[in-house]
DRENDO-1510 file (C-alpha; in Angstrom, 1 decimal, always signed):
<recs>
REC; n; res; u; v; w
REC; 1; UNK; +44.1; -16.3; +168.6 .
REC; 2; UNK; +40.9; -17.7; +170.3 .
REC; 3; UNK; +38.9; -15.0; +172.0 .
REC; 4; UNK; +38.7; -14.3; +175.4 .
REC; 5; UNK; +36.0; -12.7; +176.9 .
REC; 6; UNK; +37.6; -11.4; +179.6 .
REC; 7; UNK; +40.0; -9.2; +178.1 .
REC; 8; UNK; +39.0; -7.5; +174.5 .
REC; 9; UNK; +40.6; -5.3; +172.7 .
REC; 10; UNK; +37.6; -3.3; +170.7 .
REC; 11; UNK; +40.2; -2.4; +168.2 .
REC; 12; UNK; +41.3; -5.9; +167.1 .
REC; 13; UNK; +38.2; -7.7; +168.5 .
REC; 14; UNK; +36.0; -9.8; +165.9 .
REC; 15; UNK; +32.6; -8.4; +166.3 .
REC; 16; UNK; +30.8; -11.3; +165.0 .
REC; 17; UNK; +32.4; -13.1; +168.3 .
REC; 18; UNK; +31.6; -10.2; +170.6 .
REC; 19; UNK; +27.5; -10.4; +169.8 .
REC; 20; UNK; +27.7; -14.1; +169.9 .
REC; 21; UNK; +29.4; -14.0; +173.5 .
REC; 22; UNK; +26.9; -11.5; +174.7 .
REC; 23; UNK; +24.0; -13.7; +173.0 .
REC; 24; UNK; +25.0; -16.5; +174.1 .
REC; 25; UNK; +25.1; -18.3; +177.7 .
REC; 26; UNK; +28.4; -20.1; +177.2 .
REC; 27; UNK; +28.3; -24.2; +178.0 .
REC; 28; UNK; +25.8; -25.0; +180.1 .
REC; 29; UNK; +26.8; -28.6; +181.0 .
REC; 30; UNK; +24.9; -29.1; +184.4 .
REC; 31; UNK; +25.8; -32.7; +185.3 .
REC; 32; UNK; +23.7; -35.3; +185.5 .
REC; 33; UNK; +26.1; -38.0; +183.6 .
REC; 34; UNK; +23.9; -40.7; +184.1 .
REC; 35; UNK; +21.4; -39.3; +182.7 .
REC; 36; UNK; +23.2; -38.7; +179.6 .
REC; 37; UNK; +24.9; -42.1; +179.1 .
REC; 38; UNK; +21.5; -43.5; +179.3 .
REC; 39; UNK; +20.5; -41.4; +176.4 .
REC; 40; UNK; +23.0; -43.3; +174.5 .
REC; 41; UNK; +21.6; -47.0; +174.9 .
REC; 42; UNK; +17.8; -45.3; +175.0 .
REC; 43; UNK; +18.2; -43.7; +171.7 .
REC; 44; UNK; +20.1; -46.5; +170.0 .
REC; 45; UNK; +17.6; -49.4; +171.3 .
REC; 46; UNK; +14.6; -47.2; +169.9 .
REC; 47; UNK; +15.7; -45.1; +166.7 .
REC; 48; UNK; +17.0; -48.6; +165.8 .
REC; 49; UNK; +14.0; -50.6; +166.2 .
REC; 50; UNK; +11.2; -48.1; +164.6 .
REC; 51; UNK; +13.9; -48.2; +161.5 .
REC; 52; UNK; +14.6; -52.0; +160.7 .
REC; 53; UNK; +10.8; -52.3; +161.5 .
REC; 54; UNK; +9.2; -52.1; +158.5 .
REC; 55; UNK; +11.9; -53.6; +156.8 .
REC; 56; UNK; +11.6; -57.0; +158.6 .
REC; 57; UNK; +7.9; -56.5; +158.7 .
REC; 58; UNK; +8.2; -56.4; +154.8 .
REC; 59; UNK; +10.9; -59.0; +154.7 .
REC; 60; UNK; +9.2; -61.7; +156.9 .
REC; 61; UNK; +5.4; -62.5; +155.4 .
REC; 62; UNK; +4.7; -64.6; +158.5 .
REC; 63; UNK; +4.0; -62.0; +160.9 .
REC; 64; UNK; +1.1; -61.4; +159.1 .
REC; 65; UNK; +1.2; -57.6; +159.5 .
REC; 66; UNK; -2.2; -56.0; +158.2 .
REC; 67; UNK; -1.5; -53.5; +154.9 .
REC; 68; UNK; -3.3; -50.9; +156.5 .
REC; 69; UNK; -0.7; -50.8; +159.4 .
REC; 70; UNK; +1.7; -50.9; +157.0 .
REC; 71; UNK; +0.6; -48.1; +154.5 .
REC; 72; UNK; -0.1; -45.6; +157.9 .
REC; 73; UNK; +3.6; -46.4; +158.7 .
REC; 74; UNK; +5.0; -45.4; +155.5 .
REC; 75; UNK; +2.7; -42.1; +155.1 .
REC; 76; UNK; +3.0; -41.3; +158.3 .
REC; 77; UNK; +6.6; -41.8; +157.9 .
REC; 78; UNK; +6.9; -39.5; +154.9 .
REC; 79; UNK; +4.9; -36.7; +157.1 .
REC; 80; UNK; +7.4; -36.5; +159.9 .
REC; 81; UNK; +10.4; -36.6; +156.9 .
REC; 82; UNK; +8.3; -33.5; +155.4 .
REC; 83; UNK; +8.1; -32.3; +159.1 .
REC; 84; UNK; +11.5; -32.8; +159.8 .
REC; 85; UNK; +12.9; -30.7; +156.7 .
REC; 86; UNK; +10.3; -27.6; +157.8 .
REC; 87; UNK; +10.3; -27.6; +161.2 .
REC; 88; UNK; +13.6; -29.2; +162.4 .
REC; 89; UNK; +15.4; -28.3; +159.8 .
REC; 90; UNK; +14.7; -25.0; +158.5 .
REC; 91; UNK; +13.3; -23.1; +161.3 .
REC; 92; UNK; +16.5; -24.2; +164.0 .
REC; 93; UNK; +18.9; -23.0; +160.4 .
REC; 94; UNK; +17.1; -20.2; +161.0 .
REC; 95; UNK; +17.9; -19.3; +164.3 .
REC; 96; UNK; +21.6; -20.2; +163.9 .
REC; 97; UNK; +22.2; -17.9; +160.7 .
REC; 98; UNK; +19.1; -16.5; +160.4 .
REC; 99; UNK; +19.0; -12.5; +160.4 .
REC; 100; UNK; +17.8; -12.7; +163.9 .
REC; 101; UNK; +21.1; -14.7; +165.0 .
REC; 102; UNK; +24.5; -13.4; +166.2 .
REC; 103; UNK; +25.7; -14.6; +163.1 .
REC; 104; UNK; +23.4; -13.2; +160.8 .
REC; 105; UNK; +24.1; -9.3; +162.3 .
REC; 106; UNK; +27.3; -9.9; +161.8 .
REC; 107; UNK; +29.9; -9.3; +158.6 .
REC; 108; UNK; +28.7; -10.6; +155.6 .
REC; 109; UNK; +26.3; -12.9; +156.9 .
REC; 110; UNK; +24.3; -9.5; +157.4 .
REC; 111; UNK; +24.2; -8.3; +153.3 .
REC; 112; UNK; +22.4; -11.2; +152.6 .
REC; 113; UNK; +19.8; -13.9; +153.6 .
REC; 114; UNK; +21.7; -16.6; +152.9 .
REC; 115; UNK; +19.4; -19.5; +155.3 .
REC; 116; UNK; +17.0; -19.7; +152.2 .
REC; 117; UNK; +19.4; -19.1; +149.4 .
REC; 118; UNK; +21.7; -22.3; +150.8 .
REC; 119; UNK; +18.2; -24.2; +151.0 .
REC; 120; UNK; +17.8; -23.3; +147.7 .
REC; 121; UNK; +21.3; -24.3; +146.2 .
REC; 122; UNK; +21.3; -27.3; +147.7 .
REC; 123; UNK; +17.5; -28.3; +146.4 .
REC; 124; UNK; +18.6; -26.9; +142.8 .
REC; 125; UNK; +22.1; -29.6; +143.5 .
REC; 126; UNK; +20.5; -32.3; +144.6 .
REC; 127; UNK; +17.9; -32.2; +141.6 .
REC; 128; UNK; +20.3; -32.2; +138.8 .
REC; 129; UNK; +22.2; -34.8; +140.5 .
REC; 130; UNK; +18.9; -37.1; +140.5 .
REC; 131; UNK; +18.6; -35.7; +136.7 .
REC; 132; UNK; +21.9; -36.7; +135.9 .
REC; 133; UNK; +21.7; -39.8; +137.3 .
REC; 134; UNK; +18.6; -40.8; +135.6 .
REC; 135; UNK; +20.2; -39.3; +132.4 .
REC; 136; UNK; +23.4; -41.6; +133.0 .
REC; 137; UNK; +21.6; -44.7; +133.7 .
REC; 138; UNK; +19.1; -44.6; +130.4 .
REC; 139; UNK; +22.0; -44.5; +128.1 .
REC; 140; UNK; +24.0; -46.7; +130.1 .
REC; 141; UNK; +21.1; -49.4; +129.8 .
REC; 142; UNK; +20.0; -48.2; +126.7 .
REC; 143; UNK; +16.3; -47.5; +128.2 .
REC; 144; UNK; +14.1; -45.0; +126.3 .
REC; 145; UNK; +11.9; -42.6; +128.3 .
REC; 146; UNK; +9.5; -42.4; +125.8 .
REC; 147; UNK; +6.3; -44.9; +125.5 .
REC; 148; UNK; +5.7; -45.9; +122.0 .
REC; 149; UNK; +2.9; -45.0; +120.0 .
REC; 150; UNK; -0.4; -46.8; +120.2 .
REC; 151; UNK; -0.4; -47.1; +116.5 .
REC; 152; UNK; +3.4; -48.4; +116.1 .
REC; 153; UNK; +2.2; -51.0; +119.4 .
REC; 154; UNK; -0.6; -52.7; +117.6 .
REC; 155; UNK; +1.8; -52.6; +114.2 .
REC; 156; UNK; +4.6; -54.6; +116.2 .
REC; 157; UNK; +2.0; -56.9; +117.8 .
REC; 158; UNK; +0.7; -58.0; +114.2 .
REC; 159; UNK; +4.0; -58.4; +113.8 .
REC; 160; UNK; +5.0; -60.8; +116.3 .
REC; 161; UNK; +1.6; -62.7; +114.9 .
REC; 162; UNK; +2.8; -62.9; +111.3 .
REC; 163; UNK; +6.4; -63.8; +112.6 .
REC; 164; UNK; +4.9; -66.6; +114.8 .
REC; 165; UNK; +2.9; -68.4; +112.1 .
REC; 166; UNK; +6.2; -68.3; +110.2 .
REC; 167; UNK; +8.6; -69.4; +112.7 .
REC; 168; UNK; +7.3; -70.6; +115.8 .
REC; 169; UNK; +11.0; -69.9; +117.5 .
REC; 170; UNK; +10.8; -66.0; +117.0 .
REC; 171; UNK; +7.9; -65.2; +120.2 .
REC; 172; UNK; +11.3; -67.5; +122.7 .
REC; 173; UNK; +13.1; -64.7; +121.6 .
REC; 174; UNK; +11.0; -62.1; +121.6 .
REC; 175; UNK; +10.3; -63.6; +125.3 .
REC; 176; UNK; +13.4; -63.1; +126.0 .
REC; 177; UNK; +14.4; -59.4; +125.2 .
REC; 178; UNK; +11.1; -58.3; +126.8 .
REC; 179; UNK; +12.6; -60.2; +130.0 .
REC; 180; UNK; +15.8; -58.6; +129.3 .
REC; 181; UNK; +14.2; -54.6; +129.3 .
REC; 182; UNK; +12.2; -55.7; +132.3 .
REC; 183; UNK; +15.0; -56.8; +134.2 .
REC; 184; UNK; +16.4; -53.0; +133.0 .
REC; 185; UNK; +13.6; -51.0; +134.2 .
REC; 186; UNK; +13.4; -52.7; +137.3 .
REC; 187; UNK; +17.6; -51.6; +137.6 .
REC; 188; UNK; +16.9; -48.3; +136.7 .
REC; 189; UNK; +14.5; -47.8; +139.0 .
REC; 190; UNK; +16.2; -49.2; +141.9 .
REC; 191; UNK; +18.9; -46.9; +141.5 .
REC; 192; UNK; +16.7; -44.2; +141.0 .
REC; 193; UNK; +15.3; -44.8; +144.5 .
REC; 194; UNK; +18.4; -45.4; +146.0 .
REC; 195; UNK; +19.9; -42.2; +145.5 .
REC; 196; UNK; +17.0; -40.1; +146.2 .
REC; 197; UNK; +16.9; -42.7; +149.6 .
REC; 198; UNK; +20.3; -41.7; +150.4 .
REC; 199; UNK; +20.4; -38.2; +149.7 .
REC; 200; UNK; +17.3; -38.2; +152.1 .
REC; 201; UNK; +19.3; -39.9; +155.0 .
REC; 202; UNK; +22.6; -37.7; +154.9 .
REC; 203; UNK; +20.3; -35.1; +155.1 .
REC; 204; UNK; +18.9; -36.4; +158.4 .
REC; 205; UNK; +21.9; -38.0; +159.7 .
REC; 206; UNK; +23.9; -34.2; +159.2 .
REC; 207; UNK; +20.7; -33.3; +161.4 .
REC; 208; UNK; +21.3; -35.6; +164.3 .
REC; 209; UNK; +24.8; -35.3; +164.6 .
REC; 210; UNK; +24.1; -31.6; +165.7 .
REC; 211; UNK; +21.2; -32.6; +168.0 .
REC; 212; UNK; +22.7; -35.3; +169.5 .
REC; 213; UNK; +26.1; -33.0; +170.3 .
REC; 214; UNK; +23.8; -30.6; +172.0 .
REC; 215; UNK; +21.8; -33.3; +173.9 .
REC; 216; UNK; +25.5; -34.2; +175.4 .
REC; 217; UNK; +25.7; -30.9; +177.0 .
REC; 218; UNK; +22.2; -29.2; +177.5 .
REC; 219; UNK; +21.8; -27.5; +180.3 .
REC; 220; UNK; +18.6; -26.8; +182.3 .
REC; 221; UNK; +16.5; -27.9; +179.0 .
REC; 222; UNK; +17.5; -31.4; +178.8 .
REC; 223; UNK; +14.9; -33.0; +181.1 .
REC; 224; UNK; +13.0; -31.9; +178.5 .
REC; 225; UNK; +15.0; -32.6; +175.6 .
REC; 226; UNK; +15.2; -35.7; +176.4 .
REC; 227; UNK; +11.7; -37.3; +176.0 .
REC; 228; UNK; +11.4; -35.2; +172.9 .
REC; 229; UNK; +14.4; -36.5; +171.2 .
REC; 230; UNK; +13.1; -40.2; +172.2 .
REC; 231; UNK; +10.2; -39.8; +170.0 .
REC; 232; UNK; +11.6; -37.5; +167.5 .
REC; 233; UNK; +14.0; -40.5; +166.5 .
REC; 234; UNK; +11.7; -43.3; +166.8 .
REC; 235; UNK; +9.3; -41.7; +164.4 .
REC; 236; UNK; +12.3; -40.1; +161.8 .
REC; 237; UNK; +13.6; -43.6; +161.8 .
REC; 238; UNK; +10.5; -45.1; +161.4 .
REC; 239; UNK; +10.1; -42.7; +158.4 .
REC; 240; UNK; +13.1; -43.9; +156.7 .
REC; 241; UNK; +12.4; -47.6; +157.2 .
REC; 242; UNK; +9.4; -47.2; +155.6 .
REC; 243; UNK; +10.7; -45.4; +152.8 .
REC; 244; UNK; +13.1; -48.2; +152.6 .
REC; 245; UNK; +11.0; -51.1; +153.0 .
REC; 246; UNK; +9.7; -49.9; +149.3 .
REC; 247; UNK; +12.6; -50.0; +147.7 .
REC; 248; UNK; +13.2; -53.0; +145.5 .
REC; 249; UNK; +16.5; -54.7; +147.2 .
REC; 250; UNK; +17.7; -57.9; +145.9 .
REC; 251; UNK; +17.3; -60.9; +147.7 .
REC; 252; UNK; +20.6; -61.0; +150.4 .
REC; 253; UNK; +21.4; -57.5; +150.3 .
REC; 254; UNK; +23.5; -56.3; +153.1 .
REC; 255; UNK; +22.6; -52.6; +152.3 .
REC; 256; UNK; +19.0; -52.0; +153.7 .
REC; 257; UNK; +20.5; -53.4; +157.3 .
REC; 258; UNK; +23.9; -51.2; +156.7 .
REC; 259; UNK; +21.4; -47.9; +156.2 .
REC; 260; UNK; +19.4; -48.7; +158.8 .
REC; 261; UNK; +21.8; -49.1; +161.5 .
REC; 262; UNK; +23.8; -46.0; +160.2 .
REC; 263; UNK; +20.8; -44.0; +161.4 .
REC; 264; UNK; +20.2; -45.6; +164.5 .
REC; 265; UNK; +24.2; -45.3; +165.6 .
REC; 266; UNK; +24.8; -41.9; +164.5 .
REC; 267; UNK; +22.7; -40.2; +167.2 .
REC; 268; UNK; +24.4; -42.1; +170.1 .
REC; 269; UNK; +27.9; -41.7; +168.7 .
REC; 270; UNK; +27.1; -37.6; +168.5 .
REC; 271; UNK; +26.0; -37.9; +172.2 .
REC; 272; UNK; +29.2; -39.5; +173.1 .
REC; 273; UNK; +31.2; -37.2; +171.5 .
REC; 274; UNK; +28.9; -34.3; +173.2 .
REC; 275; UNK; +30.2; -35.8; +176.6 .
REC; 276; UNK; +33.4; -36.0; +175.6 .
REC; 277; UNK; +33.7; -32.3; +175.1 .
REC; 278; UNK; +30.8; -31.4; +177.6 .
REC; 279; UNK; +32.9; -28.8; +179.6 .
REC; 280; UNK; +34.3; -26.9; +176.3 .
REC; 281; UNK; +31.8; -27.2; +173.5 .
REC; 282; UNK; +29.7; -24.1; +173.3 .
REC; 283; UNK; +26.7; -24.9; +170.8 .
REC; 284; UNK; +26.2; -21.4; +170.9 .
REC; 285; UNK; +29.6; -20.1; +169.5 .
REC; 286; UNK; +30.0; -18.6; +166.0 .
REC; 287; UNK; +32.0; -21.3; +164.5 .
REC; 288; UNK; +29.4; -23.9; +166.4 .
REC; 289; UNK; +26.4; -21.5; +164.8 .
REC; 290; UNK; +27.7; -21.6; +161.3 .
REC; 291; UNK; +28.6; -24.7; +161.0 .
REC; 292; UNK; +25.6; -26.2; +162.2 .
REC; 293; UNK; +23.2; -23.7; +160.6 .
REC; 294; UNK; +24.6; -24.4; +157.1 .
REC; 295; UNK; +24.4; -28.3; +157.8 .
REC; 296; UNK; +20.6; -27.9; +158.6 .
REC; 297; UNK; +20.2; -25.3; +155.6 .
REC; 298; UNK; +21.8; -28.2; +153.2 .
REC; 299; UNK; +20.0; -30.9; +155.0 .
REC; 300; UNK; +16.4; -28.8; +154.5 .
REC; 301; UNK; +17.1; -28.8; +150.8 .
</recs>
């Protein structure tokens, strides 16, 4: 049974929902529609642009963009993704579940901080699934860690000296194979960077489907929201572009424009849906709290 304020019985009552109804201010949709829709378009047009950005820019030699322009963007980039997992991240996870939150005085969320520990978890998951994909691609592709010896290098190059001066066909095939494990590393790491590039956007994508649901139906605070949430996605998405831009795509790949524009759609969807549900969603509700506080938790990992 859903509760209803307006007529508790303390006996039956969750209290979790109690101290998050007395916490809370309830929805606080205030109109301004137009506003709102224009978010949409605004946020799309911009988080879209600052993310296929340095793709194209490293894509399309003509432009002629300077290096130092382009190494700024991709630091910078990795600064606000570093930002992003502290500040926007962490700290809102924080306030949702946090011991300080309605749902962290409540039932079990009380015996234990469980904001850090979920962090935690989720960095210790997403490590030995980067380990075991490393693991699975070396013996897949036969690619030892493991540099050979100084002493065993200048052995096989005396080697390939003697072999040549014997049969002048050996150093084609020799040619070959090191071709062949080149072509391998450059695989491995690809995929390498490709999963730790995608476990990096969920993360931020789980993020803005929560802020872009409460942008749909802030109250007083979303003149100022708005601005804020402008720039916070232009320089997020211009984070992930340029970690994107350095990862070794092959030529004709649909997938760097695919990622791209799955980060600068799924804020705007999120808003929509916020309008959609603008007079009923509370963001402030238990299930709303948990829900989003254990996304931002996983996504800070």
């Amino acid at each position: 049974m859903a509760f209803d304020p307006h007529n508790v019985d303390l006996t039956t009552a969750d209290p979790a929902e109690i101290v998050c109804y007395l916490d809370a201010e309830g929805n606080e949709y205030d109109g301004r529609l137009g506003a709102r829709i224009s978010a949409i378009f605004v946020i799309f047009v911009v988080s879209s642009a600052a993310t296929f950005f340095p793709v194209i820019a490293k894509r399309t030699p003509r432009l002629r963009i300077p290096l130092y322009v382009y190494l700024f963007a991709k630091y910078f980039g990795a600064g606000v993704i570093i930002a992003t997992a502290f500040i926007h991240l962490l700290d809102p996870a924080y306030s949702e579940i946090g011991p300080d939150s309605c749902v962290g005085r409540t039932g079990h969320w009380a015996d234990y901080s469980w904001c850090p520990a979920i962090v935690l978890t989720s960095l210790m998951i997403i490590f030995l699934m980067d380990f075991g994909a490393e693991r699975w691609v070396e013996v897949k592709y036969g690619i030892c860690r493991e540099d050979p010896e100084p002493i065993m290098a200048s052995g096989v190059e005396a080697q390939r000296v003697i072999s040549h001066s014997i049969n002048p066909d050996k150093p084609k095939e020799l040619e070959s194979q090191s071709q062949t494990s080149d072509d391998l590393v450059i695989e491995r790491s690809f995929r390498q960077q490709i999963a730790a590039f995608l476990i990096l956007e969920f993360g931020v994508i789980f993020h803005s489907v929560i802020i872009g649901l409460n942008l749909g139906v802030a109250g007083d605070e979303f003149p100022t929201l708005y601005p804020v949430l402008v720039f916070h996605q232009s320089f997020e998405g211009l984070g992930i572009g340029a970690r994107m831009s350095s990862i070794p795509f092959k030529k004709g790949s649909w997938l760097p424009w695919f990622l791209c524009s799955a980060y600068g759609l799924t804020t705007p969807i999120a808003i929509a849906i916020g309008l959609g549900v603008r007079t009923t969603y509370n963001p402030a509700s238990f299930t709303a709290s948990v829900v989003s506080g254990v996304l931002d938790s996983v996504s800070a990992g």
